[in-house]
Structure formats: structure tokens, C-alpha cells
N, C-alpha and C positions, 0 to 999 in steps of 0.2 A: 516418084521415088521418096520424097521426104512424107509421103503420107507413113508409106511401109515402113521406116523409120521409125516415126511417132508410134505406131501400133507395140513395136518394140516393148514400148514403155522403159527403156533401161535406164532415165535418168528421173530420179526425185519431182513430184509437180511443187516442191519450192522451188527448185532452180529457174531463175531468173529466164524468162521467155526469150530474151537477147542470148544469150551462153546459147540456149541451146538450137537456137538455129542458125549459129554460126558454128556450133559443130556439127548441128548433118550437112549444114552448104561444107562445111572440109570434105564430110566422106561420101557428097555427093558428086565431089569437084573431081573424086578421084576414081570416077566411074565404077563405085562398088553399088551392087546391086543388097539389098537388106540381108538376105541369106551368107551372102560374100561377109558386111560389115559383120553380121554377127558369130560368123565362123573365124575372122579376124583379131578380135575382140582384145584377145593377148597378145598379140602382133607388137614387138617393141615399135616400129614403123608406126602404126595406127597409133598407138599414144603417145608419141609424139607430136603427130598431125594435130590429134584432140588437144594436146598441153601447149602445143601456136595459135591453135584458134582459140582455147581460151586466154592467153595472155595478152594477143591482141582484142580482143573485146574488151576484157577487164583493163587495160591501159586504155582503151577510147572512150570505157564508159563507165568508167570507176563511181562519178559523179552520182549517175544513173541509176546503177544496180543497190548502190550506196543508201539512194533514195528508196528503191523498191523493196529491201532488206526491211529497213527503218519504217515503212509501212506495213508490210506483214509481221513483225516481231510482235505484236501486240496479240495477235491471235497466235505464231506459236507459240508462247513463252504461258500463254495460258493454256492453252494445250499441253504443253511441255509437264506445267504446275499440275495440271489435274492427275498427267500419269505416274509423276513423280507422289502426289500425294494418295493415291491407289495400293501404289505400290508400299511404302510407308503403312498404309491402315492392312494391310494385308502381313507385312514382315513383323509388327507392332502382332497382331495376331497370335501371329508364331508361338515370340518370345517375349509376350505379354510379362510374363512372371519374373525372371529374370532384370530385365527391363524395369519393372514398376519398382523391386528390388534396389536394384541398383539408383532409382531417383529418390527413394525412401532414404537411402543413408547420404546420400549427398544432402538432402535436406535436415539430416540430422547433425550432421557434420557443420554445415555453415550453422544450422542456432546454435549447436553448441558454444563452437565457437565466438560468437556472436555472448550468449550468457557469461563464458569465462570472461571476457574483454569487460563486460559490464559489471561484475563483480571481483575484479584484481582490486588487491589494497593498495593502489598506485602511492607511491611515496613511502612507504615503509621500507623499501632495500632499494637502492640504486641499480646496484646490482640486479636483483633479481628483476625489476622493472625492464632495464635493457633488453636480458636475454624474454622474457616474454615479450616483450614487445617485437622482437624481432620473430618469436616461432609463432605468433600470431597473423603477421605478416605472410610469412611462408606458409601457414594453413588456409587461408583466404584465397593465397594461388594455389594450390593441391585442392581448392573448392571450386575454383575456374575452370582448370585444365580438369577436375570431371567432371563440370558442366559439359567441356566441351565432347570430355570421350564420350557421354551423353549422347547428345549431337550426332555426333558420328554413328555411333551404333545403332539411331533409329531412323536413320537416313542411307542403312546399309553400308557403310563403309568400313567393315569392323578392320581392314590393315589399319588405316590412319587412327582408329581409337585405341588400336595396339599400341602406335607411337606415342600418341600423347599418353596413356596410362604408365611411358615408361618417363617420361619428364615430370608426372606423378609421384611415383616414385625415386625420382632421386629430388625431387622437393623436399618429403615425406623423410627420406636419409638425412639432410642437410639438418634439417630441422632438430630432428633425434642428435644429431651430433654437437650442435651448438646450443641444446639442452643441456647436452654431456659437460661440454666442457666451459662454458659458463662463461661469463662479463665478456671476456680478453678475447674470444674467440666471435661472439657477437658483433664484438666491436669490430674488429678487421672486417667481420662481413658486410657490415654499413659501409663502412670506407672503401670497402674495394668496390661499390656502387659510383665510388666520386672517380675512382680510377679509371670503369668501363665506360664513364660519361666523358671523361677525360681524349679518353682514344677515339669518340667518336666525334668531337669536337676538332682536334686537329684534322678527321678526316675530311669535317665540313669546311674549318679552315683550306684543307689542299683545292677543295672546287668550289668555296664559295664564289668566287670572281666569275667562274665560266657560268654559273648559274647565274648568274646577276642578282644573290644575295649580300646582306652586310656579312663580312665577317667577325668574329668577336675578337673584343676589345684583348689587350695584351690581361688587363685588370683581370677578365673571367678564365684563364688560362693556365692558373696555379694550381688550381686542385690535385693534380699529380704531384708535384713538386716536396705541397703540402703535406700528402700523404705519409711519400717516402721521408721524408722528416720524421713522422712519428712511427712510421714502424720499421721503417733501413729498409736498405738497397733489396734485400729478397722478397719485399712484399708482394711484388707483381709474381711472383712462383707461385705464392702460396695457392692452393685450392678452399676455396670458400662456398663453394655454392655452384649451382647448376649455369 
């Protein structure tokens, strides 16, 4: 009976040789005949059977399979790379043009920026030093995030290069606006940096203990405090940045 089974073929040849002869001893145990198991197939009954026999196997031999996973991975994950990079020289094909496009201006975009940063008259306005400093800043990540939409688009994923091209653009806004509006409005952007460092500190304070790290000192704790000093009680409102 478990030969007619195996001819089946219904289960993957990675699956671990234990799983699966402890699921035809189930649907041998229960005197189906291969024609029987395979007219069954959708039977909530039968997968069930199958979903006990694999959890007892995988509870007695978690170890095991664990082990046998960890030695084959080396040949699927290369397997896996070759089709993944197949597929990639072939969608790269496609939308060659586009594509090569799109890396050409992202490489223009980071020297640019890169040339202005090397040629600012740093020290001649205060002022103006800050706010470029900061849309400098924000254009280096709008050179990231389309690295990464990059990334994504020649790896096929164009949803996710959707999302990041839209955290692109409101870098890209940010930037333009506290162009716009100069020193005062750069300035709150840095500091509400110390604000959102601030919140994620108290949260490490709430679990440092249960992680069994140090928590921080009362001394590194003020930078909120500090803040709201210099720009009053509505700073944490304010909108600054993505």
C-alpha cells in the first residue's frame, strides 16, 4: 500500500523522509486503499489525520528534521539564487530602459549632491548653513530610499517600490518646505530628532530589566524636557518631517 502511495508523488522530495512516512502509515492505518486516499484528499477528516501525524513527528523530531533542513539548505538556497537570478536577467530584459533610466538619475542626484555639500560657503550665514545642512541631509535619504525602490523593481516587487517611492516623496516635500521656511523651521526639525530618541528611550527604559539590559541613567533622560523648554508645550504637535 505505501508503494501506491509514494507513486502519488503528492508531497514535495524536500519534505523530510520521516513526515512523510508517518503520513501514509496514518492513511494506511485507516485502511484507505491509494485511489480511496486520493479521492479523499479534501476530506476535512483526512486533514486532520495528516495535521496529527505531522505534529506528532515534528514534536518527536524537531531536532532531527531541524538537522536535515540545515543540511539541504545549502543546495536549495542555491537553487532557489539561480532562479531568482533567471528571473531577474530576464524582467531586467524587459524593462531594460526604464530601469537603466532610473539608476542614471539616482547617480546623478547622490554626486550632485555630494558637489553642492563640497562647494557650500559653510560659515558665511548661520542661517543659511543650518537649513542646508539639513536639506542635504534629507536628499541623501530620498538617495537611499531610491536605491532601495531600485532594489525592488529589479527584483520584481514593483508594490513595495510603490511604497518606498511614496516615503520618497514626502522626504522630497519636507525638504522643499523647510527650504521654504528657513532657520526656525530646520531648527525644530533637528530637535524633534532628540524628541523621537527621547520616546524610544523611555520605551527601552519600560523593558530594560526584563531584557536584562542596563537601563539609562536619570542624566540621559532630559532631552524631551529640554526641548520643550525651548520651543513650549506644543512642540510634540508640531509636524516636522516624515
Amino acid at each position: 500500500m505505501s508503494r501506491g502511495f509514494a507513486k502519488m508523488r503528492m508531497f514535495s522530495g524536500d519534505l523530510d523522509k520521516k513526515v512523510y512516512r508517518q503520513v501514509i502509515r496514518a492513511a494506511a492505518d485507516q485502511q484507505l486503499t491509494p485511489e480511496a486516499f486520493q479521492a479523499m484528499l479534501q476530506s476535512a477528516e483526512l486533514k486532520k489525520s495528516m495535521a496529527r501525524a505531522l505534529r506528532e513527528v515534528v514534536g518527536a523530531e524537531a531536532k532531527a528534521l531541524l538537522a536535515a533542513l540545515d543540511e539541504r539548505a545549502p543546495t536549495m538556497l542555491r537553487e532557489r539564487r539561480a532562479e531568482f537570478k533567471g528571473f531577474e536577467r530576464r524582467l531586467h530584459r524587459s524593462w531594460r530602459k526604464p530601469l537603466d533610466r532610473l539608476e542614471q538619475l539616482l547617480v546623478i542626484a547622490a554626486e550632485t549632491g555630494e558637489l553642492f555639500s563640497a562647494q557650500w560657503p559653510w560659515a558665511e550665514s548661520q542661517d543659511a548653513d543650518l537649513v542646508f545642512d539639513v536639506v542635504r541631509r534629507l536628499q541623501a535619504r530620498a538617495c537611499q530610499v531610491a536605491g532601495e525602490v531600485l532594489t525592488l523593481l529589479k527584483a520584481g516587487y514593483p508594490s513595495g517600490a510603490h511604497a518606498r517611492w511614496r516615503a520618497m516623496h514626502e522626504t522630497a516635500v519636507t525638504a522643499a518646505f523647510i527650504a521654504k521656511h528657513g532657520r526656525a523651521t530646520a531648527e525644530r526639525y533637528l530637535l524633534h530628532e532628540h524628541v523621537e530618541a527621547h520616546d524610544a528611550i523611555q520605551l527601552y527604559q519600560e523593558h530594560a530589566k526584563a531584557l536584562k539590559l542596563r537601563p539609562y541613567r536619570e542624566s540621559e533622560l532630559n532631552a524631551r524636557a529640554e526641548v520643550r523648554e525651548t520651543l513650549g508645550k506644543q512642540f510634540k504637535h508640531t509636524f516636522v518631517g516624515p
